[in-house]
DRENKE-838441 format. One record per atom (N, C-alpha, C, O): atom name; x, y, z. Coordinates in steps of 0.2 Angstrom, whole numbers. Example, Ala and Ser with C-alpha at 12.3 -4.5 7.8 and 13.67 -1.06 7.14 Angstrom:
REM DRENKE-838441
["N",[66,-28,39]],
["CA",[62,-22,39]],
["C",[66,-16,39]],
["O",[71,-17,42]],
["N",[64,-11,35]],
["CA",[68,-5,36]],
["C",[64,0,39]],
["O",[67,6,40]],
//
This chain:
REM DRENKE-838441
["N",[262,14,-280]],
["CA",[263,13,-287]],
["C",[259,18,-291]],
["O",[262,22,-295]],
["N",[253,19,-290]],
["CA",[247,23,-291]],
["C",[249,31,-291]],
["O",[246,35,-294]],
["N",[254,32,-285]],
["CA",[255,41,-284]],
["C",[262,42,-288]],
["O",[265,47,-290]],
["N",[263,35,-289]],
["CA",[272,37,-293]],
["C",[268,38,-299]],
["O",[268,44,-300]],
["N",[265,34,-304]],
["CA",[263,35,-309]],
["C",[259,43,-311]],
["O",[260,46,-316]],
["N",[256,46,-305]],
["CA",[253,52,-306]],
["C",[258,57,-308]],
["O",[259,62,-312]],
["N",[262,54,-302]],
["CA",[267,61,-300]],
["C",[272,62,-310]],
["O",[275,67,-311]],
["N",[272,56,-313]],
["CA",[277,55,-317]],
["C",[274,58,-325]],
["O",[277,60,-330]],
["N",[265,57,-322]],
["CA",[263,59,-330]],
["C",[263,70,-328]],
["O",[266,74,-331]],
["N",[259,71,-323]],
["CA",[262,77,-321]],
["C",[269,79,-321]],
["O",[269,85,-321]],
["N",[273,77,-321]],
["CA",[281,81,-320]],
["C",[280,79,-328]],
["O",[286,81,-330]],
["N",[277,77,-335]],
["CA",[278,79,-341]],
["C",[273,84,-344]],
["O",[274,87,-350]],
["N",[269,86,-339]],
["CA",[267,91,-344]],
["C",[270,98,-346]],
["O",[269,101,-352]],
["N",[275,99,-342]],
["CA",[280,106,-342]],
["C",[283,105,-349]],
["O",[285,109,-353]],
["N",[283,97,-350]],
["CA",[289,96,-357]],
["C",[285,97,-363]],
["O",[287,100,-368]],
["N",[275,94,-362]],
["CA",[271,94,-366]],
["C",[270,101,-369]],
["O",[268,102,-375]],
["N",[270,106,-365]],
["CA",[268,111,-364]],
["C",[274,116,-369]],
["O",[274,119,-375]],
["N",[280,113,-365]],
["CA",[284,115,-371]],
["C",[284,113,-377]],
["O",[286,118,-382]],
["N",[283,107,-379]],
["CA",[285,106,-385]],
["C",[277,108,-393]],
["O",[277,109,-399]],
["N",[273,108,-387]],
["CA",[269,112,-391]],
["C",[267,118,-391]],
["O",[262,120,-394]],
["N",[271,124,-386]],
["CA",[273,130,-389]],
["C",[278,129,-395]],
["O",[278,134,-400]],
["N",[281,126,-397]],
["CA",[286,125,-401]],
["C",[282,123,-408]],
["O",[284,123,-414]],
["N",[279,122,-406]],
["CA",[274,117,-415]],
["C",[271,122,-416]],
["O",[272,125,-421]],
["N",[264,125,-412]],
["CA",[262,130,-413]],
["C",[263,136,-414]],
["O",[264,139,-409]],
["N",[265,140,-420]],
["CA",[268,147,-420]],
["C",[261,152,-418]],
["O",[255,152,-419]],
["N",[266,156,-413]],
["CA",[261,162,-410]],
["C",[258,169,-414]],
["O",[262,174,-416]],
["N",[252,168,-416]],
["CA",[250,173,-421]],
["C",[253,180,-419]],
["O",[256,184,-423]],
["N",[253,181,-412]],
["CA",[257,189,-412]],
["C",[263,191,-413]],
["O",[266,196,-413]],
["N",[266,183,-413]],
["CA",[275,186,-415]],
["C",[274,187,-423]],
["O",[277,192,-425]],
["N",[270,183,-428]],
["CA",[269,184,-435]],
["C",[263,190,-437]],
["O",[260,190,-442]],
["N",[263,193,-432]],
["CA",[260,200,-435]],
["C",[266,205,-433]],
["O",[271,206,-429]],
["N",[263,209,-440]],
["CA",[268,215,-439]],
["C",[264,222,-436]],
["O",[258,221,-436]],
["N",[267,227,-433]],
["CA",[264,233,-429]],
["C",[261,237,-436]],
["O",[263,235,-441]],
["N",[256,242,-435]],
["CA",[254,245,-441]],
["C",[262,248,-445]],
["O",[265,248,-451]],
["N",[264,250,-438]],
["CA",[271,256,-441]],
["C",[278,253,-444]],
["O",[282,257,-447]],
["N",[278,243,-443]],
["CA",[283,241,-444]],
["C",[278,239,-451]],
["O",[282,236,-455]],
["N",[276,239,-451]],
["CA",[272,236,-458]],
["C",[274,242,-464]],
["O",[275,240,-470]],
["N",[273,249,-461]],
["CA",[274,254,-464]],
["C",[282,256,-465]],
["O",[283,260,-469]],
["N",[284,254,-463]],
["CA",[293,255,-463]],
["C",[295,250,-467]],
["O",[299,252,-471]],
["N",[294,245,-468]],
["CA",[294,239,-473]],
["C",[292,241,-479]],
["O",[295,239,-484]],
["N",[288,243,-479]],
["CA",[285,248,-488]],
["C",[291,253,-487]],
["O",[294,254,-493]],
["N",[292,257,-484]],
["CA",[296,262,-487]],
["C",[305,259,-488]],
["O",[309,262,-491]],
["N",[305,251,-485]],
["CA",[313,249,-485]],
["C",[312,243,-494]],
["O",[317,241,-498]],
["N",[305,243,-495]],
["CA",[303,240,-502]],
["C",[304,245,-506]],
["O",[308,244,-511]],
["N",[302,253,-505]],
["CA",[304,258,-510]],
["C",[310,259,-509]],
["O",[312,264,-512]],
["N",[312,258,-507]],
["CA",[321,261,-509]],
["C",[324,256,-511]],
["O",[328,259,-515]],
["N",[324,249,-511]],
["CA",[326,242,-515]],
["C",[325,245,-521]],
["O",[330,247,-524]],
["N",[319,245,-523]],
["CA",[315,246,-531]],
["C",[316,253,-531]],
["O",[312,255,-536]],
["N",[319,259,-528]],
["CA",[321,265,-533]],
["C",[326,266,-537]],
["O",[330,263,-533]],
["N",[328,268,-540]],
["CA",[334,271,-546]],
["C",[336,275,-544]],
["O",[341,277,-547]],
["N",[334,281,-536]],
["CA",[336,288,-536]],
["C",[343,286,-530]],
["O",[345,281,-528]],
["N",[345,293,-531]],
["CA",[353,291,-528]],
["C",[353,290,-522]],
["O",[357,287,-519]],
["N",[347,294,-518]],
["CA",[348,293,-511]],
["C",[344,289,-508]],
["O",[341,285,-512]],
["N",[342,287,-502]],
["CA",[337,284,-496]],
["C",[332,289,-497]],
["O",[332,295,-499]],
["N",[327,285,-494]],
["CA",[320,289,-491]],
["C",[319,288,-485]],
["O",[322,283,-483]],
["N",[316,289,-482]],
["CA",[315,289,-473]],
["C",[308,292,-473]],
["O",[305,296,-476]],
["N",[306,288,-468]],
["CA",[299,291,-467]],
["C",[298,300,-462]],
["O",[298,301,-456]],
["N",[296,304,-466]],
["CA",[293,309,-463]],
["C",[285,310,-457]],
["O",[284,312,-451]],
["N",[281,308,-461]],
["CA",[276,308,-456]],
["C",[271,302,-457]],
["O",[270,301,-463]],
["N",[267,297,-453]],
["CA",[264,293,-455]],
["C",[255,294,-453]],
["O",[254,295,-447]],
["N",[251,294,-457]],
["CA",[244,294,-456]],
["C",[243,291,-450]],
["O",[248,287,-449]],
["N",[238,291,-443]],
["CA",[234,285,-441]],
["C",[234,281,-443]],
["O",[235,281,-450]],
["N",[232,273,-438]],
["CA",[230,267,-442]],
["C",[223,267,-442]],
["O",[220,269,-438]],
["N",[219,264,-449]],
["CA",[213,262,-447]],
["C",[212,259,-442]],
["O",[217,258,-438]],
["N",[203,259,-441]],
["CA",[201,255,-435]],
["C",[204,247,-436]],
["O",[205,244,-441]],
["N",[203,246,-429]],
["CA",[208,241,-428]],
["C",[204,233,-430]],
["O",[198,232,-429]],
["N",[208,229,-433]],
["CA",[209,223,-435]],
["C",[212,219,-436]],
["O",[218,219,-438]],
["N",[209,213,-433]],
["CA",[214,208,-429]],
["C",[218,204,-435]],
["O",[223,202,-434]],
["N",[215,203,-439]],
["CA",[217,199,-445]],
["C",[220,201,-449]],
["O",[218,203,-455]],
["N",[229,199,-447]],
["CA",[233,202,-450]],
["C",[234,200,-460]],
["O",[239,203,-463]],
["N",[231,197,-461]],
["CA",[229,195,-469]],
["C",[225,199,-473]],
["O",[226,199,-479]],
["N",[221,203,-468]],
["CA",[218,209,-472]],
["C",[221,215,-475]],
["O",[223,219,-471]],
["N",[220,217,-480]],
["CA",[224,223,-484]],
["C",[220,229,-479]],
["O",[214,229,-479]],
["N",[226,235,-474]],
["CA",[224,238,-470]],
["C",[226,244,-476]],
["O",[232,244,-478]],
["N",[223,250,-477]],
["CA",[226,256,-479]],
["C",[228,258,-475]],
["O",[228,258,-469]],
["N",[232,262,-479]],
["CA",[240,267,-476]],
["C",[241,274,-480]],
["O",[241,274,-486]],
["N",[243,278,-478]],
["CA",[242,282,-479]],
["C",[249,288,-476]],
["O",[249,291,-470]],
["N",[256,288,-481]],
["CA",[264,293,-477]],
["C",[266,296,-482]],
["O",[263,297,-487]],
["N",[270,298,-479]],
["CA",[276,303,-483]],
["C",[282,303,-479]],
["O",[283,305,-473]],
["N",[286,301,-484]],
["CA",[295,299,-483]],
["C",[297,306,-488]],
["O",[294,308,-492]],
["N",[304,307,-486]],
["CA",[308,311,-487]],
["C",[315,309,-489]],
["O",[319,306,-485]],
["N",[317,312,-495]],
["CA",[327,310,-496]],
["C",[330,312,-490]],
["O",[328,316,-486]],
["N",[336,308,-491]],
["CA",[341,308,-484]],
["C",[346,309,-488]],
["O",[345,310,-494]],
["N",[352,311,-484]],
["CA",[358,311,-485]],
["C",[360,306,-488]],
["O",[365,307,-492]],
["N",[359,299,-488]],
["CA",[363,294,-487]],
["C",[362,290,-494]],
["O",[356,289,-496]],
["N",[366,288,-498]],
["CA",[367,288,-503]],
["C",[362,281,-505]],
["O",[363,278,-499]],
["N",[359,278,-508]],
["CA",[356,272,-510]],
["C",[360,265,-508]],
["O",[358,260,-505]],
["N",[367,266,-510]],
["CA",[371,261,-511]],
["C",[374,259,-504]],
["O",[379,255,-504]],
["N",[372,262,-499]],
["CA",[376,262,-493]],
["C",[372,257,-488]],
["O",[365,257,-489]],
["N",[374,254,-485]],
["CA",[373,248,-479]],
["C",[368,252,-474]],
["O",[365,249,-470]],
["N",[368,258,-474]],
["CA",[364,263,-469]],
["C",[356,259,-469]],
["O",[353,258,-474]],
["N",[353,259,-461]],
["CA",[346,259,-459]],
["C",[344,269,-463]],
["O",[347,274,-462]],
["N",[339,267,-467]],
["CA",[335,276,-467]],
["C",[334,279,-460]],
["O",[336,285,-459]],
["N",[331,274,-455]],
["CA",[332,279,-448]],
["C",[339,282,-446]],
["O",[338,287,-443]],
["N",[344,280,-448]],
["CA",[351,284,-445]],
["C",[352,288,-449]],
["O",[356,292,-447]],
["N",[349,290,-458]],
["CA",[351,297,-460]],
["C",[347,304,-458]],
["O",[341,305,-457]],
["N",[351,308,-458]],
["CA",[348,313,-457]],
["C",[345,314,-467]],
["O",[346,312,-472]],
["N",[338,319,-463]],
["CA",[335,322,-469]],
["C",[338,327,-476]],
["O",[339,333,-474]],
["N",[338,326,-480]],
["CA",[342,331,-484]],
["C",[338,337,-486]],
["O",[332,336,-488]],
["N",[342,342,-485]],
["CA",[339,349,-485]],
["C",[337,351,-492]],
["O",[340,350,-497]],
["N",[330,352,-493]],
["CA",[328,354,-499]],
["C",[327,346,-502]],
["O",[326,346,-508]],
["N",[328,341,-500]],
["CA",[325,336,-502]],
["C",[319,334,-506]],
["O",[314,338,-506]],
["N",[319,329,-509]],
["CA",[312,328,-512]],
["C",[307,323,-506]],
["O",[310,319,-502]],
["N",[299,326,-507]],
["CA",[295,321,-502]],
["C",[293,319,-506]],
["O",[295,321,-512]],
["N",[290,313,-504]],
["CA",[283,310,-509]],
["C",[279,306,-503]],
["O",[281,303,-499]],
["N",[272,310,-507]],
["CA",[266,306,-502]],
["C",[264,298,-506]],
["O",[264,296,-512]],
["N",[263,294,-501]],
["CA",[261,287,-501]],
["C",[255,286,-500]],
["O",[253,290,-496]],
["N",[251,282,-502]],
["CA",[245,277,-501]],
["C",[246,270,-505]],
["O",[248,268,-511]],
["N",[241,268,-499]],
["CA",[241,260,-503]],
["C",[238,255,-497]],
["O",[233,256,-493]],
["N",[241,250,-498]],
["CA",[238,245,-494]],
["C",[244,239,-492]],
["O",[249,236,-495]],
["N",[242,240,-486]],
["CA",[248,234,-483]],
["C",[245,228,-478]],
["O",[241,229,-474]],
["N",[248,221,-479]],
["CA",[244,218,-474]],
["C",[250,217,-467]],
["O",[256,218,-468]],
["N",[247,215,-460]],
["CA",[253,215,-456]],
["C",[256,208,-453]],
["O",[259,207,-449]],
["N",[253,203,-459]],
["CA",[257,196,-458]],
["C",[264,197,-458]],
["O",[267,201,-462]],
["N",[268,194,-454]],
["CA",[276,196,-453]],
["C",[280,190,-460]],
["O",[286,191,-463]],
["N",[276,184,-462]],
["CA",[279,179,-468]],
["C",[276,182,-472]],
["O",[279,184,-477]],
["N",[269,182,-473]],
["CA",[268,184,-480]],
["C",[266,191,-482]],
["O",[261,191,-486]],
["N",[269,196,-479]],
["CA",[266,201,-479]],
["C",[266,205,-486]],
["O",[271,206,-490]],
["N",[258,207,-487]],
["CA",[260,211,-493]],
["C",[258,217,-493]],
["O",[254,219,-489]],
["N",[262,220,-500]],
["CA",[261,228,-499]],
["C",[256,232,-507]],
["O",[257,227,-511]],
["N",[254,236,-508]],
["CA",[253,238,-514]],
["C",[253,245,-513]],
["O",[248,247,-511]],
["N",[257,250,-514]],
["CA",[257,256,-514]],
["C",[262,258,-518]],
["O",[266,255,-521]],
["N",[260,265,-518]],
["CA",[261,272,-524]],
["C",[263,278,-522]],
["O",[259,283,-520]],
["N",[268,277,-523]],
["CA",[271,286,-520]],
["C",[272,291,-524]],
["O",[277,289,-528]],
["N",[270,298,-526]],
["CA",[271,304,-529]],
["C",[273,308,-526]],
["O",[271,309,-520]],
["N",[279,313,-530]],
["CA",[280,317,-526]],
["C",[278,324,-527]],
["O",[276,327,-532]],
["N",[280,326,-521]],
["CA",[275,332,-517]],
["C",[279,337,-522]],
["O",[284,335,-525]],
["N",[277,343,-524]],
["CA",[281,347,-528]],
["C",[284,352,-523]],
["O",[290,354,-522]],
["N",[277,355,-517]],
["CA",[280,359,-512]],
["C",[274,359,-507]],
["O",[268,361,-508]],
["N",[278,357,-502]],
["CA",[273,355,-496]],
["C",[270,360,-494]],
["O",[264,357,-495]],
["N",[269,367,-492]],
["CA",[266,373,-489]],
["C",[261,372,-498]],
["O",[256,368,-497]],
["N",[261,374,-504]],
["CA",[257,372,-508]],
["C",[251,367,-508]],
["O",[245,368,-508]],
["N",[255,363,-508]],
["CA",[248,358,-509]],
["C",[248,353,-501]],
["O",[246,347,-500]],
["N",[248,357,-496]],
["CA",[248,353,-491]],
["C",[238,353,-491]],
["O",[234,348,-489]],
["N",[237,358,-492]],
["CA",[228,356,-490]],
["C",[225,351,-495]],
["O",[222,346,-493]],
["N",[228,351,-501]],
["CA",[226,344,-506]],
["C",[228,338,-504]],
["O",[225,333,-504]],
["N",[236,338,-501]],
["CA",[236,333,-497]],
["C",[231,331,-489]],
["O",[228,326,-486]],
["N",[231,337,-488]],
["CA",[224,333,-483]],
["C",[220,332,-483]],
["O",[218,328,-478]],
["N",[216,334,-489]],
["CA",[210,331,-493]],
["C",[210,325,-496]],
["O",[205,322,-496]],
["N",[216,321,-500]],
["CA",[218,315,-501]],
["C",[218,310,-496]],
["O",[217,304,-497]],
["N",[220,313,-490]],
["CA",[221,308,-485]],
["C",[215,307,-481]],
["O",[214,302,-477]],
["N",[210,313,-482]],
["CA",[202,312,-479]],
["C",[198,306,-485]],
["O",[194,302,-484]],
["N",[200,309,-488]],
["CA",[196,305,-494]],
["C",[199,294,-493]],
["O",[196,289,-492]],
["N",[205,295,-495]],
["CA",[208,288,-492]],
["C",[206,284,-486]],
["O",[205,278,-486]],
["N",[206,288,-481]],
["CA",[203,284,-475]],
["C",[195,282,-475]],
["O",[194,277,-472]],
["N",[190,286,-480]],
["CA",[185,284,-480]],
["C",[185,277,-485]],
["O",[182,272,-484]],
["N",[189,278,-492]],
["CA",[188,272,-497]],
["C",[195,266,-496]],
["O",[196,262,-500]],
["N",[198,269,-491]],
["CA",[205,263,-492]],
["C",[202,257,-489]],
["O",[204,252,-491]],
["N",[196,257,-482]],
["CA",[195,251,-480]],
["C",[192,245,-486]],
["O",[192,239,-486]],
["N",[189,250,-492]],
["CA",[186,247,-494]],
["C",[191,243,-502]],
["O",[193,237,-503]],
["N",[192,249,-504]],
["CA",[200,246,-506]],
["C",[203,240,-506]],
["O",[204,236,-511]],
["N",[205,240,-500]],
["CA",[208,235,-494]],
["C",[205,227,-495]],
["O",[209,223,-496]],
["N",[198,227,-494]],
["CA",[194,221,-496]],
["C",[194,221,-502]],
["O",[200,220,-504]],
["N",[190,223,-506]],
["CA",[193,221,-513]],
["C",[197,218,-516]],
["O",[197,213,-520]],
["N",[204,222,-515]],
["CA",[209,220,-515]],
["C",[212,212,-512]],
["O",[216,208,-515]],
["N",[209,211,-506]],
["CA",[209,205,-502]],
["C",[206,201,-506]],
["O",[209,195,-507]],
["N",[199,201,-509]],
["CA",[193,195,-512]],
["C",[196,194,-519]],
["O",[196,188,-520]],
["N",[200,198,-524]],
["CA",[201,198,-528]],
["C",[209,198,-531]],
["O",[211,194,-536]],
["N",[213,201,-527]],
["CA",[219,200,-528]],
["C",[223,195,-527]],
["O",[229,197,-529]],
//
């Protein structure tokens, strides 16, 4: 009676097992990758533009040093480019091609990598002409990395 009863609470753990993976949500499915985190800020700018076409991501910064805590605002730091593909069309930005003589614009900001509550705060200007001011832009982008961590907190304690 004693072996049947073991044997009966062991054949439940596989069920226990499951059913509290099911209750417990897995922190790493509700994080997002630095870069999907940044693809999502560029799929928010195009919801909230006015201009006729998409943007797509051009080139994207490193990530800061790394942090596990996807609630913390991580600076970010890209530049996207118009596409061919008109605003109003069903199109992913990855499937257009870049439009020739397009407008860039450099971004910075802050984003967190929660996959539910993920939040974003950035600001995009655009580039007038890349070969120009591309050393200003890498001056911006040295400078951000050193003050976006900080940024970032602030923004987290305050916001």
């Amino acid at each position: 009676m004693e072996t049947q009863r073991a044997s009966l609470a062991l054949g439940r753990w596989p069920l226990w097992l499951l059913l509290l993976g099911l209750v417990v949500p897995s922190a790493s499915a509700q994080a997002l990758s630095y870069r999907e985190a940044v693809l999502r800020a560029v799929d928010r700018l195009n919801e909230q533009s006015s201009e006729a076409n998409l943007y797509r991501l051009l080139e994207l910064d490193p990530p800061p040093k790394a942090d596990e805590d996807p609630d913390t605002p991580k600076p970010v730091s890209f530049t996207v480019k118009e596409t061919v593909c008109p605003r109003t069309s069903q199109q992913l930005p990855e499937q257009c091609d870049f439009k020739e003589n397009g407008l860039v614009k450099q971004c910075v900001g802050t984003v967190t990598l929660d996959q539910v509550k993920g939040q974003m705060n950035i600001t995009c200007d655009e580039v007038q002409s890349v070969g120009r001011f591309s050393r200003l832009r890498k001056r911006i982008r040295k400078v951000w990395r050193k003050i976006g961590p900080i940024a970032g907190l602030i923004i987290g304690r305050f916001g």
